[in-house]
C-alpha positions as CSV (number, residue, x, y, z in Angstrom):
1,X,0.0,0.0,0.0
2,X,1.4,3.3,-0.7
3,X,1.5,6.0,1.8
4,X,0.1,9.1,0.2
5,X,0.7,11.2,2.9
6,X,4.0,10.6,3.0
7,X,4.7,11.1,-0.6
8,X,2.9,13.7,-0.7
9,X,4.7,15.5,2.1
10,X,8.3,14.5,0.7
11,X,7.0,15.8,-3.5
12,X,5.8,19.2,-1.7
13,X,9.3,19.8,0.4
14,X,11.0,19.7,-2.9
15,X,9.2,21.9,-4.3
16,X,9.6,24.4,-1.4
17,X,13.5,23.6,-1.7
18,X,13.3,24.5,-5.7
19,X,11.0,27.3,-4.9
20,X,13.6,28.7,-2.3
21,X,16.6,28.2,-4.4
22,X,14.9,29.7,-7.5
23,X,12.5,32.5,-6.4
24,X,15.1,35.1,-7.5
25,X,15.2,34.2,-11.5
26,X,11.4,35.6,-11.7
27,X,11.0,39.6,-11.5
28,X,8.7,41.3,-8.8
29,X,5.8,41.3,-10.9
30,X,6.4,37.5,-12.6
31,X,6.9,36.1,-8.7
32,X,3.5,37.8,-7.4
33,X,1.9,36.0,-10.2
34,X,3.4,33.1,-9.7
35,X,2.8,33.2,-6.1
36,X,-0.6,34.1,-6.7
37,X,-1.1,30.9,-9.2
38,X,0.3,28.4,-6.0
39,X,-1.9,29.9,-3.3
40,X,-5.4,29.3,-5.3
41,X,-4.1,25.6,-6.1
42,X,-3.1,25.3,-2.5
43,X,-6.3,27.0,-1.3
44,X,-8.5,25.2,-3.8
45,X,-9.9,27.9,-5.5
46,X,-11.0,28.1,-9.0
47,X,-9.1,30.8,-11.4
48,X,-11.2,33.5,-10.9
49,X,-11.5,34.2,-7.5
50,X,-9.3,36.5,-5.9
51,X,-9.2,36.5,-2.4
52,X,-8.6,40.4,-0.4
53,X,-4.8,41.7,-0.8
54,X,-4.1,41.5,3.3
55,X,-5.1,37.7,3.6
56,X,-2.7,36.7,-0.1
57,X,0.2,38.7,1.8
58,X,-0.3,37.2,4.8
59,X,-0.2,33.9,3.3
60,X,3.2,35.0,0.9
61,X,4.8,35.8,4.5
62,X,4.6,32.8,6.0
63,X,5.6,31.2,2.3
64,X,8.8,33.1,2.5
65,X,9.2,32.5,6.2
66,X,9.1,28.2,4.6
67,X,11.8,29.0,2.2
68,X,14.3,31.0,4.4
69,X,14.5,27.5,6.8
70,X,15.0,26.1,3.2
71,X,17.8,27.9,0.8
72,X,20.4,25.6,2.4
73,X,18.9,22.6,2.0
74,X,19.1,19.7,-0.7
75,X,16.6,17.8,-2.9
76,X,15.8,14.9,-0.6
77,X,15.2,11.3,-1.9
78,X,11.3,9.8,-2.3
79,X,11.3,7.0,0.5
80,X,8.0,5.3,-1.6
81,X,7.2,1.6,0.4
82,X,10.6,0.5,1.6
83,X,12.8,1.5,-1.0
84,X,14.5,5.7,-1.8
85,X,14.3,7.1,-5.3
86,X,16.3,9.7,-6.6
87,X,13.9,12.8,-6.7
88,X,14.9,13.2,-10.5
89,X,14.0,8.9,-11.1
90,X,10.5,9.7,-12.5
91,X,10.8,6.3,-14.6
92,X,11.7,4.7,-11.4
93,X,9.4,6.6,-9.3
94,X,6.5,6.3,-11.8
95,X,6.9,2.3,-11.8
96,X,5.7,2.0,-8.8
97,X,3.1,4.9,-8.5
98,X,1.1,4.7,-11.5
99,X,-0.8,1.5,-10.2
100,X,-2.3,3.4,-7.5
101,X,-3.6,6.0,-10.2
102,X,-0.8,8.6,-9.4
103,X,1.6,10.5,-11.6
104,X,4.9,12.2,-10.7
105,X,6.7,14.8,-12.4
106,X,10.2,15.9,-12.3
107,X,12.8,17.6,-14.3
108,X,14.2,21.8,-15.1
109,X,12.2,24.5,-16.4
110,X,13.2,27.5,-17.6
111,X,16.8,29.2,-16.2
112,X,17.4,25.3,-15.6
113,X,14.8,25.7,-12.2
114,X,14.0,22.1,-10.8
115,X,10.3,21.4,-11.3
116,X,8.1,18.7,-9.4
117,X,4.7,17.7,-9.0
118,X,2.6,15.0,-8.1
119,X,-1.1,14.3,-9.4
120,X,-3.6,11.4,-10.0
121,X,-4.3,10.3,-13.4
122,X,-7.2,10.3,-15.3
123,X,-6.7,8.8,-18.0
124,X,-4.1,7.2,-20.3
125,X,-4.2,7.1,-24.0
126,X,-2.4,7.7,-27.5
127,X,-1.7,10.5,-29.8
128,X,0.3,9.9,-32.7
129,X,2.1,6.6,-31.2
130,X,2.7,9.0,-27.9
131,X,1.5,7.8,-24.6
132,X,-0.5,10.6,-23.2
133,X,-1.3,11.0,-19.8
134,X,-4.5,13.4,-19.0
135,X,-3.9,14.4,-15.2
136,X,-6.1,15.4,-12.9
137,X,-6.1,16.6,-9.2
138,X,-2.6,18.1,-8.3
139,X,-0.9,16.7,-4.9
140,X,2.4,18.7,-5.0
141,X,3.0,21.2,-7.1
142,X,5.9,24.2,-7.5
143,X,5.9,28.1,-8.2
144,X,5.4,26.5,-12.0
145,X,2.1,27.0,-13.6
146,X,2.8,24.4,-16.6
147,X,0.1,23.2,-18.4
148,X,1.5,20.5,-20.2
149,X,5.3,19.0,-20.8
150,X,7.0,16.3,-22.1
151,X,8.7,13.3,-19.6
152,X,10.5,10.0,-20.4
153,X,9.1,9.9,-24.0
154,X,5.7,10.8,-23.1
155,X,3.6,13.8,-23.4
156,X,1.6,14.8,-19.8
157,X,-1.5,17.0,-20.2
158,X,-1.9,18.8,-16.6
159,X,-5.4,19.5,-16.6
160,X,-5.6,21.5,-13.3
161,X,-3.1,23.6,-14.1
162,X,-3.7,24.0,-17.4
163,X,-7.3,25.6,-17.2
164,X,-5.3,28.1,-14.8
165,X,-3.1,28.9,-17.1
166,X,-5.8,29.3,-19.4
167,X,-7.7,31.8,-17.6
168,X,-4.1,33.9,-16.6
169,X,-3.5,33.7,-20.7
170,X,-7.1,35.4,-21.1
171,X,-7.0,37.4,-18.2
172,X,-3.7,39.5,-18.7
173,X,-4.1,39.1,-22.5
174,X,-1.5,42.5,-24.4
175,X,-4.0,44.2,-26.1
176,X,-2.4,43.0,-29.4
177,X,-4.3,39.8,-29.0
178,X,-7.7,41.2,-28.2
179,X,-8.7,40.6,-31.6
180,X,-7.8,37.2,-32.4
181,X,-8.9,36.2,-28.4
182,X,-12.7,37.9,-29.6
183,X,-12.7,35.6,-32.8
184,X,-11.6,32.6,-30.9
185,X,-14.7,33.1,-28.3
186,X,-17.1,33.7,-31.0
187,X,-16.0,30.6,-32.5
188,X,-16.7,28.8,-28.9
189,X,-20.2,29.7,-29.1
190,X,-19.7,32.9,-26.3
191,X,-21.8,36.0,-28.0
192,X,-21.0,37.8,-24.3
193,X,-17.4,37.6,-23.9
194,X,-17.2,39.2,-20.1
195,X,-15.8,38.2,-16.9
196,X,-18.5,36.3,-15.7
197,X,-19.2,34.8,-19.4
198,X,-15.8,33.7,-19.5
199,X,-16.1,32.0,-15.5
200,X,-19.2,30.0,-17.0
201,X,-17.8,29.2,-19.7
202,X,-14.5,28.1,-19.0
203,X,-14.8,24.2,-19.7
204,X,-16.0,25.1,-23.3
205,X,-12.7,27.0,-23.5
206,X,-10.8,24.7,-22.2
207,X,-11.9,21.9,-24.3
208,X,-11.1,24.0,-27.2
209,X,-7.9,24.3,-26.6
210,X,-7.0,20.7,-24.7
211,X,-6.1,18.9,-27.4
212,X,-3.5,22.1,-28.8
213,X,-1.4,21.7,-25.8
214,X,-1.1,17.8,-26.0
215,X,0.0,18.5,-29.8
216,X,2.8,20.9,-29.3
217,X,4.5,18.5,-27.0
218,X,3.7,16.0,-29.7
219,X,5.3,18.3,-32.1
220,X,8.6,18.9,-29.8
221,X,9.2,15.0,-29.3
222,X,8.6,14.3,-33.3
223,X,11.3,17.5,-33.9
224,X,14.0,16.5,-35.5
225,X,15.9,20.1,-36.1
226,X,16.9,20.9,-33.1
227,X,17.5,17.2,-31.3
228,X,16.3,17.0,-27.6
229,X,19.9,15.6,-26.4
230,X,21.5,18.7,-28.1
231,X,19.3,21.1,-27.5
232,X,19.3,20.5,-23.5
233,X,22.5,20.5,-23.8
234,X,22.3,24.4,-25.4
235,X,20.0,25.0,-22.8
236,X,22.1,24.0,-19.7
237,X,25.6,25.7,-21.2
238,X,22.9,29.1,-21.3
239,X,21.2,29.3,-18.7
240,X,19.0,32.3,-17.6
241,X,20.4,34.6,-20.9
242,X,19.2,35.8,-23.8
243,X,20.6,32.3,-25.5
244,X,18.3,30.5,-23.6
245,X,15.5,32.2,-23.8
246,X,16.3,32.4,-28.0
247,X,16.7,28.1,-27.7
248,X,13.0,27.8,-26.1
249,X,11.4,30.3,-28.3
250,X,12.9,28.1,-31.7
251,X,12.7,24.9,-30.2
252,X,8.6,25.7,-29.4
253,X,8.2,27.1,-32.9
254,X,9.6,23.7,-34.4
255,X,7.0,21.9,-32.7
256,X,4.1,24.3,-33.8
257,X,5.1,24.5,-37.1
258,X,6.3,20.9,-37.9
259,X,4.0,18.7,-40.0
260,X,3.1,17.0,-36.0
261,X,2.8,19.5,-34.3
262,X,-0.1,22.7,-33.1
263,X,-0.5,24.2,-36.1
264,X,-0.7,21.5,-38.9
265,X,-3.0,20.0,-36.2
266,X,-5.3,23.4,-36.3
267,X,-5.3,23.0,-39.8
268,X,-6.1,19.3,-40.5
269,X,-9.2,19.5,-38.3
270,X,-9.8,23.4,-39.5
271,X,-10.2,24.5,-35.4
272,X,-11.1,28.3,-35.9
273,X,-11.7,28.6,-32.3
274,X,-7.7,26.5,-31.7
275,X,-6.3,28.7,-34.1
276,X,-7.8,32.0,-32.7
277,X,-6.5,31.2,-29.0
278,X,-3.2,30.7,-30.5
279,X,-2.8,33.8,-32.4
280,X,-3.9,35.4,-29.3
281,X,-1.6,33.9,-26.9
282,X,1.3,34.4,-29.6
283,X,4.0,36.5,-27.8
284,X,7.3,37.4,-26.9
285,X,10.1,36.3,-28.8
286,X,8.0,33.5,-31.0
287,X,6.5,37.0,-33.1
288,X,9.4,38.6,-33.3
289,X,10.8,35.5,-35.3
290,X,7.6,34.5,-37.0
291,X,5.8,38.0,-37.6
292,X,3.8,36.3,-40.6
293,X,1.6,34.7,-38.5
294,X,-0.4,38.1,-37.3
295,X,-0.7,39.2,-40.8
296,X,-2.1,36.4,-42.0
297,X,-4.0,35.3,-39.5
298,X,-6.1,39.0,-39.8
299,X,-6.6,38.1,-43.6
300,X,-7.9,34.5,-42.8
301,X,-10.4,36.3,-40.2
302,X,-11.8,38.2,-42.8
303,X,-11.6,35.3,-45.7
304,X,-11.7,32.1,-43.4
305,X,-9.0,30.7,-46.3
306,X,-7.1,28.1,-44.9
307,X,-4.3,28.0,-47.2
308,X,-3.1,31.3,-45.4
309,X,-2.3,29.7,-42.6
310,X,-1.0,26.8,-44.7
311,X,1.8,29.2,-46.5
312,X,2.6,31.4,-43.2
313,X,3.2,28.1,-41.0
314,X,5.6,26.5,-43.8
315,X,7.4,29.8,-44.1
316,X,7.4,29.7,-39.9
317,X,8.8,26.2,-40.1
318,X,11.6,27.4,-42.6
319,X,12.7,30.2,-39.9
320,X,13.0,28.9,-37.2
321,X,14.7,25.6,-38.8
322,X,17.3,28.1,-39.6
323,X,17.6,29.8,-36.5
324,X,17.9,26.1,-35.1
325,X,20.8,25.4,-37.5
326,X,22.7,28.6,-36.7
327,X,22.2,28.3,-33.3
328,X,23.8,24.4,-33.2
329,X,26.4,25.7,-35.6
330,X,27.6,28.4,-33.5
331,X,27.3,25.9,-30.5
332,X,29.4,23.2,-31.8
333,X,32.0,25.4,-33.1
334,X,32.4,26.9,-29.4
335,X,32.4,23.7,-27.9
336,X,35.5,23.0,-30.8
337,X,37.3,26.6,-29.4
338,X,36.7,25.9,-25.9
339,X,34.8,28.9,-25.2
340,X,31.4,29.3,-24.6
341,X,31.7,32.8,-24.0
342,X,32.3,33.7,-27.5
343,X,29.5,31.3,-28.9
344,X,27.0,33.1,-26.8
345,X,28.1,36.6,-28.1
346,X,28.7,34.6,-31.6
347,X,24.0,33.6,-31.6
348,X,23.3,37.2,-29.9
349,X,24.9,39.3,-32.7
350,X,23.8,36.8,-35.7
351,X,20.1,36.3,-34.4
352,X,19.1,38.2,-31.5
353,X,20.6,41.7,-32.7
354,X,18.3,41.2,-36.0
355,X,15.6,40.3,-34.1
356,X,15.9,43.8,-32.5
357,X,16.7,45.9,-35.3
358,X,13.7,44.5,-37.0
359,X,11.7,46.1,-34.1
């Protein structure tokens, strides 16, 4: 029999331990949110309430308070019936937890952050020759609001965390997105696209856009640009830089834009509401490298023409497969010279200086 308590107990320690190491990569504003995101999971609440200021601060006090006792301390093992796991052994782990209907995730996030959470399953199936866990109820969870990721080969759909991040995407949404976010409800059947319309409606939403967040991690595994083994391997000699940030940006638009991936899947099953959300959601440095998307996304709003998309998502594809390319290039030769230093100045001035001038 397995002690849930227990595990539970050990899963949520590490994540106060990664939490209190890691708390410093996020800026004021990104660690409120975060913080904010934790304290509804931990208080059970569904994304839309917001509880009064004095009783969230209250609560981030006596967070902080946790993780002072904690900045020295290590990643413990899992003791799980008789027998200690490395926290990092999810195969391991996962061998023996999965017949009780439980899931455990581990691994590094952005700015190489260790990441951990532990949830029941609810159910199991496949996409595209992909084992695909749907999760449900979230045991132990970090600062990390991730709604879906990849982990020993398979692709993990985080439901509860998901539909939270969902609702934060809509909530804060840049104003550049309005437009594509008010097709994308329409096309969800929402004629009142409110606060309280989206609250009632949030399961709609989220069922639109489920199956897009299982196919980008479908899209990253079946990526074969920018490998996994050398791309992690980018990530980890970059961490928390520009380089980094430049790797995850290319490495997500491969999987969009690959024939497996988001995109072709929008387009196979024509999704209007899918492809809205994504255009709406589409920020940061993914449209700086692939501003053809906005443009023609506007023109298929107006035409509903889905060979648009078709051309803008092959010329997407072609981008950031040679950003990918570069990038290793560059990478490999400074692994040759011995000096990493100059390979990250080398990707800055060749990609992310264009990226700005275009600006």
């Amino acid at each position: 029999m397995l002690d849930l308590d227990l595990i539970t107990t050990q899963v949520r320690k590490n994540c106060d331990i990664s939490d209190a190491h890691h708390a410093g990569l996020f800026s004021i504003c990104g660690l409120a949110l975060r913080l904010r995101d934790l304290y509804k999971w931990e208080k059970k609440l569904p994304p839309w309430v917001e509880k009064d200021s004095s009783e969230i601060l209250d609560w981030i006090d006596d967070r902080e308070q946790r993780w002072e006792k904690l900045i020295d301390g290590d990643y413990e093992p899992l003791s799980i019936s008789g027998h200690k796991y490395d926290p990092f052994d999810t195969a391991g782990i996962n061998a023996v937890l999965e017949a009780g209907g439980l899931f455990y995730g581990a691994g590094y996030a952005r700015g190489l952050k260790p990441t951990f959470f532990l949830t029941r399953i609810d159910e199991k199936k496949r996409v595209n020759g992909h084992k695909v866990y749907i999760l449900g109820r979230e045991l132990a969870r970090d600062l990390l609001t991730l709604p879906a990721l990849t982990q020993d080969s398979c692709v993990l759909l985080r439901q509860e965390a998901a539909r939270l991040f969902l609702w934060d995407s809509m909530f804060y949404i840049k104003k550049s997105g309005r437009q594509a976010l008010a097709f994308a409800l329409k096309n969800c059947g929402l004629k009142d696209q409110d606060t309280g319309s989206l609250r009632r409606n949030l399961a709609k939403i989220f069922a639109a856009q489920k199956k897009t967040y299982i196919y980008h991690e479908v899209g990253e595994l079946r990526d074969t640009v920018f490998g996994r083994d050398l791309w992690r391997e980018v990530i980890a000699a970059f961490p928390n830089t520009p380089v980094e940030l430049l790797a995850r940006a290319v490495k997500d638009l491969l999987a969009d834009t690959n024939e497996h991936g988001t995109l072709n899947y929008i387009i196979r099953e024509r999704k209007q509401a899918a492809l809205g959300f994504y255009v709406a959601f589409f920020d940061g440095l993914a449209i700086e490298i692939f501003p053809e998307l906005r443009a023609s996304f506007e023109e298929f709003a107006r035409t509903l023409n889905w060979q648009v998309i078709e051309k803008a998502v092959a010329v997407g594809y072609n981008t950031a497969k040679h950003q990918a390319e570069t990038i290793v290039g560059i990478f490999k030769e400074g692994k040759e010279k011995n000096d990493m230093k100059w390979a990250q100045c080398e990707i800055e001035k060749r990609l992310l200086c264009k990226i700005v001038a275009r600006k």
